[in-house]
C-alpha positions as CSV (number, residue, x, y, z in Angstrom):
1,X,-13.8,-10.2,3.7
2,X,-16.0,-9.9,0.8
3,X,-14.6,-6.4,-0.1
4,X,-11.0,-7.8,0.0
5,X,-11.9,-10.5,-2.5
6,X,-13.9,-7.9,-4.8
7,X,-10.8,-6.5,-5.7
8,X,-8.1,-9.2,-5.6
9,X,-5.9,-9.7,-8.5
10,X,-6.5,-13.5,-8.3
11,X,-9.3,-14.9,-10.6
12,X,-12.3,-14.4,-8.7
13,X,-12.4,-18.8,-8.1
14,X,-9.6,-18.9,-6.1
15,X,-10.3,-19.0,-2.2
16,X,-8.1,-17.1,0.2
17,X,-6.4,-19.3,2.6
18,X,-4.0,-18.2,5.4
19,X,-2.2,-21.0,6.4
20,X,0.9,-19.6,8.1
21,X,-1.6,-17.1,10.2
22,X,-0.4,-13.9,8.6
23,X,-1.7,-10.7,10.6
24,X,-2.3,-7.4,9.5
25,X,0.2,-4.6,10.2
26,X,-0.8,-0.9,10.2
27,X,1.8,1.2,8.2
28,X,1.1,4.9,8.3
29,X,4.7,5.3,5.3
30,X,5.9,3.3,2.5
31,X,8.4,3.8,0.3
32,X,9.1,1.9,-3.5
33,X,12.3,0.4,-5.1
34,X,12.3,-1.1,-8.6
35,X,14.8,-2.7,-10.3
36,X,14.5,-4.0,-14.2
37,X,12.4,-7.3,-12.7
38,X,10.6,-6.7,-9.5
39,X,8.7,-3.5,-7.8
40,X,9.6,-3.9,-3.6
41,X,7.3,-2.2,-1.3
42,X,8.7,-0.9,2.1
43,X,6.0,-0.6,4.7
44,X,6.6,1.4,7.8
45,X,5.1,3.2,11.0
46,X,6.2,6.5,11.7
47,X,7.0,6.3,16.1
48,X,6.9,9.7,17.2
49,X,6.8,8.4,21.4
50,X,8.7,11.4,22.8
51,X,11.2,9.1,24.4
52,X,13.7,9.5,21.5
53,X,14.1,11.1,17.6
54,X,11.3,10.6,15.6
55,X,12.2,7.2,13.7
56,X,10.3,4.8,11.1
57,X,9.6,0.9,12.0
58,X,9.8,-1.5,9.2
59,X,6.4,-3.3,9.2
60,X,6.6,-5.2,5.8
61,X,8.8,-5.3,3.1
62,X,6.6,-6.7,-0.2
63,X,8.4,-7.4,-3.7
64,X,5.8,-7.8,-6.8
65,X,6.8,-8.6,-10.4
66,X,6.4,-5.5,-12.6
67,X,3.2,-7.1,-14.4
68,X,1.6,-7.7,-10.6
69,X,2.9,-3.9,-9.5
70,X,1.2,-2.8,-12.9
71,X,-2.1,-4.8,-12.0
72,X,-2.1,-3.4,-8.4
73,X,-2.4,0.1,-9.8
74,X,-5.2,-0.7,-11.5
75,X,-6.8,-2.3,-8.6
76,X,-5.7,0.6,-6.4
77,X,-7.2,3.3,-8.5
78,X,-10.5,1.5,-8.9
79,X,-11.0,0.9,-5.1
80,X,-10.1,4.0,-4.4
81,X,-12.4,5.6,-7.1
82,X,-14.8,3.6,-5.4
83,X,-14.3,5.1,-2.1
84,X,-14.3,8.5,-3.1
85,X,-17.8,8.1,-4.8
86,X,-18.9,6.6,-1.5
87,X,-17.5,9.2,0.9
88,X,-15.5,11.9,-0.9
89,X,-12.4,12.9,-2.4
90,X,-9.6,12.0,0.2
91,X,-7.5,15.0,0.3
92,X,-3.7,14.4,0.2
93,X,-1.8,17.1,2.0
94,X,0.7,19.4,0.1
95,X,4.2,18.1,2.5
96,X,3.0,14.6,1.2
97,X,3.0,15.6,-2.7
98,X,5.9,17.5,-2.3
99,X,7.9,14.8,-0.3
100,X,6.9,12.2,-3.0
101,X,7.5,14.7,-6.2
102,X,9.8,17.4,-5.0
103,X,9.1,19.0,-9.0
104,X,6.1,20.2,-7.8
């Protein structure tokens, strides 16, 4: 938990409390929408099972205020700075850039 709290956007004095017992999902896609007040982050599993098309599962569906989105790229980029320094680059594969920026 201590790396969690290293790089909250919270003022370091605040404790993290769970009181409704919110669980961790695992999300292998997201997917952004932004309108002129709020950034909403749509967090899904990919189910490839064999027993039917392909299809995406909605795991979580968060909305930020633009200053919050803004603040989460910061903390983004430094923890994942971090990790790279630690363990090396993380490769993204070319379908992903592509499927994110088709002008590339």
């Amino acid at each position: 938990m201590e790396d969690v709290k290293s790089h909250m956007l919270a003022p370091p004095e605040m404790k993290l409390v769970n009181p409704r017992n919110v669980e961790s999902v695992y999300s292998n896609n997201a997917a952004l929408a932004m309108s002129p007040f709020d950034l909403r982050m749509l967090f899904s599993e990919i189910i490839i099972d064999g027993t039917s098309e392909p299809r995406l599962e909605l795991r979580a569906n968060i909305v930020l205020t633009l200053v919050q989105a803004k603040a989460l790229q910061h903390a983004l980029a430094k923890s994942v700075s971090g990790y790279e320094a630690q363990f090396g680059e993380i490769s993204i594969p070319n379908a992903i850039i592509t499927a994110v920026n088709p002008e590339v």
